[in-house]
N, C-alpha and C positions, 0 to 999 in steps of 0.2 A: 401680291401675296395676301394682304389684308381681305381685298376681295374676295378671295376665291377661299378664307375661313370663315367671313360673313355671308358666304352663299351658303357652305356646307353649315354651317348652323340652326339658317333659317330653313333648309329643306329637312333639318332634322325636327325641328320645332316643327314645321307644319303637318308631317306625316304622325307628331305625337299630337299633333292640333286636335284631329277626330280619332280618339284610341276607341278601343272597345265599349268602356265601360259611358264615354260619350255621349256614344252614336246608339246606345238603348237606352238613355235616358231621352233622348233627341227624338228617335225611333219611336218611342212606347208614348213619350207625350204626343204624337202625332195622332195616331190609335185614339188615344185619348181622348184627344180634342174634337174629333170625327168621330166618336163613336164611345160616352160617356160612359155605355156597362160597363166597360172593362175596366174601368177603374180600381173595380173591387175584386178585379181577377189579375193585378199584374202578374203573381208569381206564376203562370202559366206562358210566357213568352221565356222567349231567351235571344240570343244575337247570334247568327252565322257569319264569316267570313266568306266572300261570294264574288274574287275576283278587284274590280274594282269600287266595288259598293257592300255593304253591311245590309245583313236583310236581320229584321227582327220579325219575329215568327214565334208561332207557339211550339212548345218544347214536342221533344218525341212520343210521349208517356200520353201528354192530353190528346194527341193526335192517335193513338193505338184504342184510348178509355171513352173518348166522343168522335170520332172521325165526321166530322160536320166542316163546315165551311168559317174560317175566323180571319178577322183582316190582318197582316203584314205591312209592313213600312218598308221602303226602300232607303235607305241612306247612303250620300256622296259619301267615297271616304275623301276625295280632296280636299272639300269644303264643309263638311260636317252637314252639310241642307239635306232633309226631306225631298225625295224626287218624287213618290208619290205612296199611295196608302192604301192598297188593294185587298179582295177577299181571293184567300187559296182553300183548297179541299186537303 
């Protein structure tokens, strides 16, 4: 019985392990590190819910006002890791 409360705990801690607000600081420093302009532009990203991964992307608004090509992050939600850091349109 112990076990099976020390299981249901740790799957709850690890699913809050990468929340939202995480996985776009995780997400945006990635961006970041690959590609320093945007430093002085975070407030132009935001973070989706996208199944089993967290995409952090630029918002709807800059996308309608510059429709040009800006990189995106992929983020695990398992593991909170960067999967990769691509340009979308």
């Amino acid at each position: 019985m112990k076990y099976l409360i020390f299981f249901s705990m740790f799957i709850s801690l690890q699913s809050y392990a990468c929340g939202k607000e995480k996985a776009f600081n995780i997400g945006l420093g990635a961006i970041i590190s690959k590609y320093s302009e945007y430093s002085v532009k975070k407030d132009i990203f935001t973070i989706k819910d996208h199944g089993q991964i967290w995409l952090v992307l630029r918002k709807q608004e800059v996308f309608k006002s510059e429709p040009k090509e800006y990189p995106r992050a992929v983020v695990q939600k398992e593991t909170c890791g960067v999967e990769r850091v691509l340009w979308s349109k």
